[in-house]
VEXMAR-529584 format. One line per field, with one value per residue (C-alpha): x, y, z; residue number from 1; residue in three letters. Coordinates in steps of 0.001 Angstrom, whole numbers. Each point is the difference from the previous one (the first is absolute). Example, Ala and Ser with C-alpha at 12.3 -4.5 7.8 and 13.67 -1.06 7.14 Angstrom:
2
east = [12300_1370]
north = [-4500_3440]
up = [7800_-660]
nr = [1_2]
rest = [ala_ser]
This chain:
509
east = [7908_-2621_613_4064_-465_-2458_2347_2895_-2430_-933_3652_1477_-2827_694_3537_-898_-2836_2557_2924_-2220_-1579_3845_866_-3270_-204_3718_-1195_-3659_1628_2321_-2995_-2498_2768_1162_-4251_-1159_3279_-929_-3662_-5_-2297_-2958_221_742_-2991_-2002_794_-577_-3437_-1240_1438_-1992_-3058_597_414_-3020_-2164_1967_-1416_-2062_3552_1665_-2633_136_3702_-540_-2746_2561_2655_-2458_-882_2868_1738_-2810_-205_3667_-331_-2817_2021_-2635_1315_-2881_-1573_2733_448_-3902_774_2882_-1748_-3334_2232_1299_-2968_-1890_3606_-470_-3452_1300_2666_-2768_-2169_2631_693_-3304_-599_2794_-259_-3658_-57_3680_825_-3266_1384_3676_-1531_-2493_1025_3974_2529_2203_1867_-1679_3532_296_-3523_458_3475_-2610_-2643_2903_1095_-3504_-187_3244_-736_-3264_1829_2721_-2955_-1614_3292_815_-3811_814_3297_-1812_-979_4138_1286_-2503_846_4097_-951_-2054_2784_1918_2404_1574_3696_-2276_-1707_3150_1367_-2497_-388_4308_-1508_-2638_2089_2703_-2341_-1231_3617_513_-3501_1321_3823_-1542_-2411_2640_1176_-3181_-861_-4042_-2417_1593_-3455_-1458_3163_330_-3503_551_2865_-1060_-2880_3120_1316_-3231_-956_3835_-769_-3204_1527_2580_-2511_-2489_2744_1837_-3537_-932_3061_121_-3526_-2247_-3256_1033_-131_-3837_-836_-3471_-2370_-3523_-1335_-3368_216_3742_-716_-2761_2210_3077_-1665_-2336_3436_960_-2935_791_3578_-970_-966_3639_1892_-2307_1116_3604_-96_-2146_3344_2286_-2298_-2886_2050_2291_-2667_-1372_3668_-8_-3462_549_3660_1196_2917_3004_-1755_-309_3669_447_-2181_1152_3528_-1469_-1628_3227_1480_-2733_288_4169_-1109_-3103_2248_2170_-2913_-1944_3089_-673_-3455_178_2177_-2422_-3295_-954_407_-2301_-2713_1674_-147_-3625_-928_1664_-1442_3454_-1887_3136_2237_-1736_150_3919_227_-2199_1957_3335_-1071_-1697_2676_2974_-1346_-468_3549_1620_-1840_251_3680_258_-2802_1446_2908_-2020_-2552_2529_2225_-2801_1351_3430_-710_-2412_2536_2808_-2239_-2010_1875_-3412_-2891_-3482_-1210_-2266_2089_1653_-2841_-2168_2919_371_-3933_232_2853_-2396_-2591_2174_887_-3691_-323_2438_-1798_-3533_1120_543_-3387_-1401_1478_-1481_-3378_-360_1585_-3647_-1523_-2821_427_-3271_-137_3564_537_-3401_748_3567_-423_-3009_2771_2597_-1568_-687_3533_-1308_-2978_1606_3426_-2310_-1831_3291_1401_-3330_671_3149_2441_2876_1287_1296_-3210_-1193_2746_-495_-3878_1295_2452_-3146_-2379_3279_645_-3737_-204_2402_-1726_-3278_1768_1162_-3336_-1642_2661_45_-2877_478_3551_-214_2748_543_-208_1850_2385_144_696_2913_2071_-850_-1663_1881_3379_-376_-1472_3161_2627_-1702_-142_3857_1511_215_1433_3945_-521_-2406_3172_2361_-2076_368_3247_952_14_-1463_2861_608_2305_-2852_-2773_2132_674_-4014_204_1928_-1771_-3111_820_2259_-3569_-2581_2457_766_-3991_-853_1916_-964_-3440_-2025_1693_-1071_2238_-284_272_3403_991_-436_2010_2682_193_-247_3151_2183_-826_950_3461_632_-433_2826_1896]
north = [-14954_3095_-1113_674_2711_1658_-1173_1634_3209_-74_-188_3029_1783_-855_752_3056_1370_-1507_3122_2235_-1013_-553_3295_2137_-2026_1570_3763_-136_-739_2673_2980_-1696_1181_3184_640_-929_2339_2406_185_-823_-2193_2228_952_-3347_-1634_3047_-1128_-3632_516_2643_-1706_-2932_1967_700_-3691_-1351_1721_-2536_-2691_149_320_-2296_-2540_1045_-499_-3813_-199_2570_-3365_-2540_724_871_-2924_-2228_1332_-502_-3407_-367_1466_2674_2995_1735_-915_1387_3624_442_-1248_2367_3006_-686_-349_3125_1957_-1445_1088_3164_-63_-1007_2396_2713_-1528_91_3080_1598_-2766_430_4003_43_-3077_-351_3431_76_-3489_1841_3140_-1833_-3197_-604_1361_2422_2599_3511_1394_-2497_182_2135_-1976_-3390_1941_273_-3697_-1087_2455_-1300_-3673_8_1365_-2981_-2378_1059_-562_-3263_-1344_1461_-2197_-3399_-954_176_-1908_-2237_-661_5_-3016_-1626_-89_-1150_3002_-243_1310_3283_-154_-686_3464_1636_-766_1327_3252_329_-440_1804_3017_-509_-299_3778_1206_-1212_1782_3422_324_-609_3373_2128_2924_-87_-2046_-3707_-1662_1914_303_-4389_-283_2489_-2337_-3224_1412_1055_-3462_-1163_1685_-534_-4020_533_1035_-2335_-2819_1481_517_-3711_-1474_2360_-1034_-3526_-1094_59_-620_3609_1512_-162_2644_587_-1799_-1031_-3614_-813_-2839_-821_2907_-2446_-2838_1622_2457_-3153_-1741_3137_466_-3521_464_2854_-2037_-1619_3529_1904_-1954_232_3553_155_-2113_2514_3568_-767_-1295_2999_2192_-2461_604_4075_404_-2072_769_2952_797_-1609_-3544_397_745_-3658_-1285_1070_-826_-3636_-2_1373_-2829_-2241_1512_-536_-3826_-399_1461_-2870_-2817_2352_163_-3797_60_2882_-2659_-2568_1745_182_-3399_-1509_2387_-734_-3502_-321_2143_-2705_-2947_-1091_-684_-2290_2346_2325_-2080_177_3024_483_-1901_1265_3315_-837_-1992_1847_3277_-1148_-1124_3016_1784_-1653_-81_3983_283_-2299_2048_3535_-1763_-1133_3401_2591_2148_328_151_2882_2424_-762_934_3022_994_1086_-2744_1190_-1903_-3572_-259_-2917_-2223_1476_-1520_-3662_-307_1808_-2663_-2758_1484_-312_-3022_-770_1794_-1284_-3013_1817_1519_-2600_-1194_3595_334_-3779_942_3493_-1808_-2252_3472_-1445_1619_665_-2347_-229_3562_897_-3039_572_3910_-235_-1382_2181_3354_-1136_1073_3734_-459_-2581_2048_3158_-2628_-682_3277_1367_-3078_2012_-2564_1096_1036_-3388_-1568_1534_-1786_-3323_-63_828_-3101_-2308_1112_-267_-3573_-1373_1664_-1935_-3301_1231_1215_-3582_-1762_2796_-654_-3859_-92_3157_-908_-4383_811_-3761_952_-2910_603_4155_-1061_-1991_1572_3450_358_-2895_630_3645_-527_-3113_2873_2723_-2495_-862_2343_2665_-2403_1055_3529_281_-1456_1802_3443_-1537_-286_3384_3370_2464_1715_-314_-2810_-1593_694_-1431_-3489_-305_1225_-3283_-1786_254_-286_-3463_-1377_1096_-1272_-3621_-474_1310_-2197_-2936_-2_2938_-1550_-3089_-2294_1925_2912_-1049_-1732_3393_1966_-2268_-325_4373_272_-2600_1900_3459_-2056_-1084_3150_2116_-2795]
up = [1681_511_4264_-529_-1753_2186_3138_-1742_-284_3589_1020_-2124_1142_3346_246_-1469_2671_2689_-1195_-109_3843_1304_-1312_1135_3122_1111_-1722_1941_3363_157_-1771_2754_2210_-1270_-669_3982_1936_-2562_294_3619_1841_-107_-3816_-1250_1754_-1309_-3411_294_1798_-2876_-2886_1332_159_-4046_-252_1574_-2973_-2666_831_-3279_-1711_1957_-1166_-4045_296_379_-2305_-2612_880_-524_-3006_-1617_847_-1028_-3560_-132_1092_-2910_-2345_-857_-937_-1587_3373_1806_-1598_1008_3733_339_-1074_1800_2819_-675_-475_3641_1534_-1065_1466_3355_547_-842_2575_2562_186_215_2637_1933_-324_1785_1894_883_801_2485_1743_387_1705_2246_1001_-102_2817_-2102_2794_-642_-1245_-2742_-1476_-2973_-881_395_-2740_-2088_131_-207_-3469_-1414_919_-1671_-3337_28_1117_-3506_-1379_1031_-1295_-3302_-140_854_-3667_-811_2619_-316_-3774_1236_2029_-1945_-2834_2683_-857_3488_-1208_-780_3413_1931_-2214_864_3608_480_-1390_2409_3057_-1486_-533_3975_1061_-1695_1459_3715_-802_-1090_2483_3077_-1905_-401_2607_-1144_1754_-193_203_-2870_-1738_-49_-776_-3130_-1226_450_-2649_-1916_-213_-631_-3553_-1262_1181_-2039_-2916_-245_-166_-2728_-1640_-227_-402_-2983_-1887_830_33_-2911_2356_1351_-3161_-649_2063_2170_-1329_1979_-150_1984_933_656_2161_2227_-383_1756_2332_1102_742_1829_2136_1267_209_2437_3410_-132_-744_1781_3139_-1278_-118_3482_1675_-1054_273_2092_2801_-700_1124_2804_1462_-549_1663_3011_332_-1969_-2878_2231_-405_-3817_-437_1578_-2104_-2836_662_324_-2982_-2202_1628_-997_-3319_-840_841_-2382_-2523_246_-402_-2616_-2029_-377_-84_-2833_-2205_775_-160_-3891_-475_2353_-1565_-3690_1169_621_-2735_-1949_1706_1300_3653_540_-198_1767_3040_-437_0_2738_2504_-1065_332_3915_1272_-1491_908_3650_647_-1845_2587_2816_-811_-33_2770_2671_954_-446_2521_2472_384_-816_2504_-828_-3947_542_1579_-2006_-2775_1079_3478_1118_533_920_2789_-919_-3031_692_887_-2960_-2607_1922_-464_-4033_-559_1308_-2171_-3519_709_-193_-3348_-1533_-478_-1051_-2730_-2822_782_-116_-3716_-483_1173_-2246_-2955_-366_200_2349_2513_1599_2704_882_726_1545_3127_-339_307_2754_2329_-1253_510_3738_1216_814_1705_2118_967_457_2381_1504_743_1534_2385_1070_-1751_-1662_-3245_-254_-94_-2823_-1887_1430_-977_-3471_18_1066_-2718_-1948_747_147_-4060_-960_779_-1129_-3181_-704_521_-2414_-2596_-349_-2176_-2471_-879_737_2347_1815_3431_1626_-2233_678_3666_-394_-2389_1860_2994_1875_-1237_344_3428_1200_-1212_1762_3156_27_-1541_2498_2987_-727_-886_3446_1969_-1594_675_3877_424_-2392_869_-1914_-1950_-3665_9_1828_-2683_-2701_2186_-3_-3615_-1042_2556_-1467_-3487_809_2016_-2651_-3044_2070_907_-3455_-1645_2199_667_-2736_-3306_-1286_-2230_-2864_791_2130_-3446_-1724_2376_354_-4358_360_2035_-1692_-3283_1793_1764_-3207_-2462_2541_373]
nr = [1_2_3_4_5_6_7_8_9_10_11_12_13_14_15_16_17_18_19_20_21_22_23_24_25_26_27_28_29_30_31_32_33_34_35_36_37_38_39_40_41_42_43_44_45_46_47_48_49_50_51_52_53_54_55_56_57_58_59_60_61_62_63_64_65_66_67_68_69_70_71_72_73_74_75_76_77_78_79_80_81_82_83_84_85_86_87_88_89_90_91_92_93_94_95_96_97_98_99_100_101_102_103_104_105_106_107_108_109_110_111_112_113_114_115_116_117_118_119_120_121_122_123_124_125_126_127_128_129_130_131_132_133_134_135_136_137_138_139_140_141_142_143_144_145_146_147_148_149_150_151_152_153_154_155_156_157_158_159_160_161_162_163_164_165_166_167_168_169_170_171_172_173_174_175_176_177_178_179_180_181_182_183_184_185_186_187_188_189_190_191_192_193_194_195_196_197_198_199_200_201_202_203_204_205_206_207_208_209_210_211_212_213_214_215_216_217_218_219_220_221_222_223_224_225_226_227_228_229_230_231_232_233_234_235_236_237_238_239_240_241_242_243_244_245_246_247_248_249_250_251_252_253_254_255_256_257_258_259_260_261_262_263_264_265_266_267_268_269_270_271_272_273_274_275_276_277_278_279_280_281_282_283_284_285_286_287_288_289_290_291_292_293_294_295_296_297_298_299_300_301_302_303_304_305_306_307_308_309_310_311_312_313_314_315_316_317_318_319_320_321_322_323_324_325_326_327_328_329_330_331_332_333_334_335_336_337_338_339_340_341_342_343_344_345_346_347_348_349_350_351_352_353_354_355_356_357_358_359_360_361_362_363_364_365_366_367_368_369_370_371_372_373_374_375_376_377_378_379_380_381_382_383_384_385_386_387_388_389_390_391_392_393_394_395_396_397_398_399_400_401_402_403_404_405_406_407_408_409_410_411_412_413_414_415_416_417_418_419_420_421_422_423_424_425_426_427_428_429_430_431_432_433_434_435_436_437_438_439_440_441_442_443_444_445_446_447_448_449_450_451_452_453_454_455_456_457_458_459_460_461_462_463_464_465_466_467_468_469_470_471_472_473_474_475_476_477_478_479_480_481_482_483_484_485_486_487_488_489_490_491_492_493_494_495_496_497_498_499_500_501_502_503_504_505_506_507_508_509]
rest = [unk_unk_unk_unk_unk_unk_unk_unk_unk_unk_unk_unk_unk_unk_unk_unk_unk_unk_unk_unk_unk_unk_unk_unk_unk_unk_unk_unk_unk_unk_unk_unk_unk_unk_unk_unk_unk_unk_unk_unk_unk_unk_unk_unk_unk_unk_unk_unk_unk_unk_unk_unk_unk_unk_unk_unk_unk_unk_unk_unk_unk_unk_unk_unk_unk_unk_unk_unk_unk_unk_unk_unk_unk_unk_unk_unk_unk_unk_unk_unk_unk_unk_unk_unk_unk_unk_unk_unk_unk_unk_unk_unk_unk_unk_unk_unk_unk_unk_unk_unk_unk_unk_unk_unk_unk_unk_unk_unk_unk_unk_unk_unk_unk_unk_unk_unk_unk_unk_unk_unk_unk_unk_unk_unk_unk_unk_unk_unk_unk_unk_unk_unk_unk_unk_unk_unk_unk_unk_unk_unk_unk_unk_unk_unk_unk_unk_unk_unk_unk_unk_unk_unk_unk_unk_unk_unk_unk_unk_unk_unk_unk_unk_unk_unk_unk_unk_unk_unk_unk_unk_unk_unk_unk_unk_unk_unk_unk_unk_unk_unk_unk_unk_unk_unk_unk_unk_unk_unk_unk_unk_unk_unk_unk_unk_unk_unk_unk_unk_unk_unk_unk_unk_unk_unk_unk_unk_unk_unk_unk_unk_unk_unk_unk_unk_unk_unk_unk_unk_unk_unk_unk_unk_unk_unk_unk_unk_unk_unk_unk_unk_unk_unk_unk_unk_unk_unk_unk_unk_unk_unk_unk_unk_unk_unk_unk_unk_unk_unk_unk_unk_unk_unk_unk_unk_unk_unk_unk_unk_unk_unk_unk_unk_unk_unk_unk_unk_unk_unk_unk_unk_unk_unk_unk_unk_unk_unk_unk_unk_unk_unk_unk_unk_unk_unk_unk_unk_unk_unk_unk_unk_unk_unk_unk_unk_unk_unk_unk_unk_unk_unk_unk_unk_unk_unk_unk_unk_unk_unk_unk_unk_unk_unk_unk_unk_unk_unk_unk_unk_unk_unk_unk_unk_unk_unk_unk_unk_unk_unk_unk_unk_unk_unk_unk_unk_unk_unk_unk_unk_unk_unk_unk_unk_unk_unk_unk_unk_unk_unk_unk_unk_unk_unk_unk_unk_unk_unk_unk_unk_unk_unk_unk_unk_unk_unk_unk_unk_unk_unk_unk_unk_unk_unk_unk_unk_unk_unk_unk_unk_unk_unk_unk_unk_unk_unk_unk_unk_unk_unk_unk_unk_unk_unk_unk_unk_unk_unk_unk_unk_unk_unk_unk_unk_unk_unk_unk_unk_unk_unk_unk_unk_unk_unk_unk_unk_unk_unk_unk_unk_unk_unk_unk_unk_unk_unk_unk_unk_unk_unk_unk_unk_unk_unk_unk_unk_unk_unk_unk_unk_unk_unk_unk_unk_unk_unk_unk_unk_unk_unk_unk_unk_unk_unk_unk_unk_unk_unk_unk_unk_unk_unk_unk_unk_unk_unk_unk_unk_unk_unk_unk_unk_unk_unk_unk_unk_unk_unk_unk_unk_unk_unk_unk_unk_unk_unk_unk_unk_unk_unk_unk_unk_unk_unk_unk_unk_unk_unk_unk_unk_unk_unk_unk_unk_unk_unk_unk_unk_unk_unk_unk]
């Protein structure tokens, strides 16, 4: 009974993170659009490459955010609420800590790195001071803000989240309209209300929590040693997210120095991309998250199994069924959308899409592996080989390879993480490792195989106009839904889905 009801959970909560990603997907292509011709190459890869400066110094944060989760979750899962009001407002107190850190790090540190080492065009370095100030403000604000999500999501409050989220890109869609109308500085001027956006998201979430949530209520409060037990989680948490962040910034910066401000603006075109189709899996991941940490903190290790191969294998065809035609007609898709297209952007979004198909199957046993809260070993091999991708494109590009390459390095330390991952994991969670491979890794890997045979010939014999994107649309989405069906669902789970739509045929008719 507690499984159906949980499913039933995961699927409201699902449908509901799905509106919300449908409806920001459509509202973040068009401001990505209306930001980039307004902004202009030059400014928007400005912004990208100094925002990511900002970012490199959270790693700390990024890593108390998943201990913040962890935590939470667990004591939900245990039922503990007296345990649970002290977790949230420890959390809240080493937040507070972090954001303070941050920006007297990034102040000294960050500002020196920005004036010595990164190509910013001579005209454009006091608007890049004044990014770099605003961005370490928001930075601060976004650390503050982890401790509330983090208890939304562990409620499993995704109706809220999904709410929330419309706001947010609602609020971006207005900063991208009003600054296509301003006469000031534009670069300055988008920094100043993204910030803007920012605080009012801020407030919105203290807020709802402070109502809703009696754990929020308790105020700041200072507890020894749940402070060692969740910043020791954190400092371990840090090799994987440190090498999370150094994908996304430190190759950022490996691209500005060797190549310059153009080559940023491709990349991070590719990684929006990237972004609008993690949104998609996360959305099902978010639903599916709490419970496999609820689950073990429960001792429901069965279960927890479930859930992790739902959320693998489910999450891989959802986005191999959006990525497929995306890979395929890059080109085309890319100039309808944005009219202009930096050079190298198409090739950097083939190898990103190849890359989330990859993650899309690490992160359920990510969430399994920090729900035991032993950590240690897991993330110190696991982020060793992680936090390689750097060194080894810097390597590559002082070879005189291209851009590309620094990509493709990334999608091999992607790929051999992913098998290391599930030898590390078998033992912390008893996850049956014969049995991991079947219902996952070979049905994930037949579908991946076959399914892209009719959409490939139909991207032959098509030309690239609109009416021949949507024929490899359907293409691809008849292929992956006939091989799905046939070869990545066992009996039961065909059962199920046959028994789902006759109840759904039935009810409107």
């Amino acid at each position: 009974m507690l499984a159906i009801t949980n499913d039933k959970r995961i699927a409201k909560n699902t449908l509901a993170l799905y509106v919300q990603m449908f409806f920001g997907m459509l509202i973040g292509l068009y401001t990505a659009r209306l930001v980039l011709n307004t902004l202009g190459v030059e400014n928007f890869g400005i912004y990208n490459v100094v925002g990511g400066v900002v970012a490199m110094f959270g790693i700390l944060n990024s890593a108390m955010a998943s201990s913040t989760s962890r935590f939470v979750t667990y004591e939900l899962g245990q039922d503990n609420h007296s345990r649970l009001k002290e977790v949230f407002s420890m959390s809240l107190c080493i937040h507070l800590l972090i954001a303070a850190a941050l920006c007297l790090i990034a102040e000294s540190a960050g500002m020196w790195f920005l004036a010595n080492h990164l190509q910013i065009p001579a005209d454009r370095s006091d608007a890049a001071v004044w990014v770099f100030h605003l961005s370490v403000i928001s930075a601060g604000m976004a650390i503050i803000n982890v401790p509330f999500t983090a208890v939304i999501i562990a409620h499993e409050r995704m109706v809220v989240l999904a709410m929330l989220s419309i706001v947010d890109v609602l609020l971006k869609l207005g900063v991208a309209v009003v600054l296509s109308t301003v006469g000031a500085d534009k670069l300055i001027t988008y920094a100043t209300l993204m910030l803007g956006t920012q605080l009012i998201m801020q407030a919105c979430y203290c807020i709802y929590c402070f109502i809703q949530f009696k754990e929020v209520q308790t105020g700041i409060r200072w507890n020894k040693g749940l402070f060692k037990d969740m910043t020791s989680f954190a400092g371990w948490s840090m090799f994987g997210d440190s090498a999370v962040l150094l994908f996304t910034q430190g190759i950022n910066i490996l691209l500005n120095v060797f190549f310059g401000a153009t080559v940023n603006a491709a990349r991070g075109i590719a990684v929006q991309v990237q972004g609008i189709l993690y949104r998609f899996v996360f959305g099902f991941q978010t639903a599916l998250n709490p419970q496999i940490t609820k689950s073990y903190a429960a001792n429901e290790i069965g279960y927890m199994h479930k859930l992790i191969y739902a959320s693998s294998k489910y999450s891989f065809f959802l986005l191999l069924l959006l990525s497929m035609p995306v890979f395929l007609c890059t080109g085309p898709i890319l100039t309808w959308w944005l009219k202009i297209v930096p050079e190298h952007t198409v090739s950097f979004v083939r190898i990103m899409v190849l890359i989330a198909l990859v993650d899309s199957l690490a992160n359920p046993l990510v969430f399994a592996a920090k729900a035991t809260g032993k950590i240690k070993i897991y993330q110190s091999v696991l982020g060793s080989l992680l936090l390689m991708v750097v060194p080894l494109g810097y390597v590559a590009l002082k070879f005189g390879l291209p851009p590309e390459s620094v990509f493709i390095v990334h999608l091999l330390i992607v790929v051999c993480g992913q098998m290391l991952r599930v030898w590390l994991i078998r033992d912390m969670i008893r996850l049956p490792l014969r049995e991991y491979f079947d219902r996952v890794v070979y049905r994930c890997g037949a579908v991946m195989l076959l399914a892209p045979i009719l959409p490939f010939i139909a991207y032959r014999l098509i030309d690239e106009s609109l009416l021949g994107f949507i024929v490899i649309l359907f293409a691809s989405g008849i292929s992956i839904i006939i091989w799905g069906y046939f070869v990545a669902l066992d009996k039961n789970e065909k059962q199920y889905l046959a028994n789902s739509i006759h109840l759904i045929v039935k009810r409107y008719t």
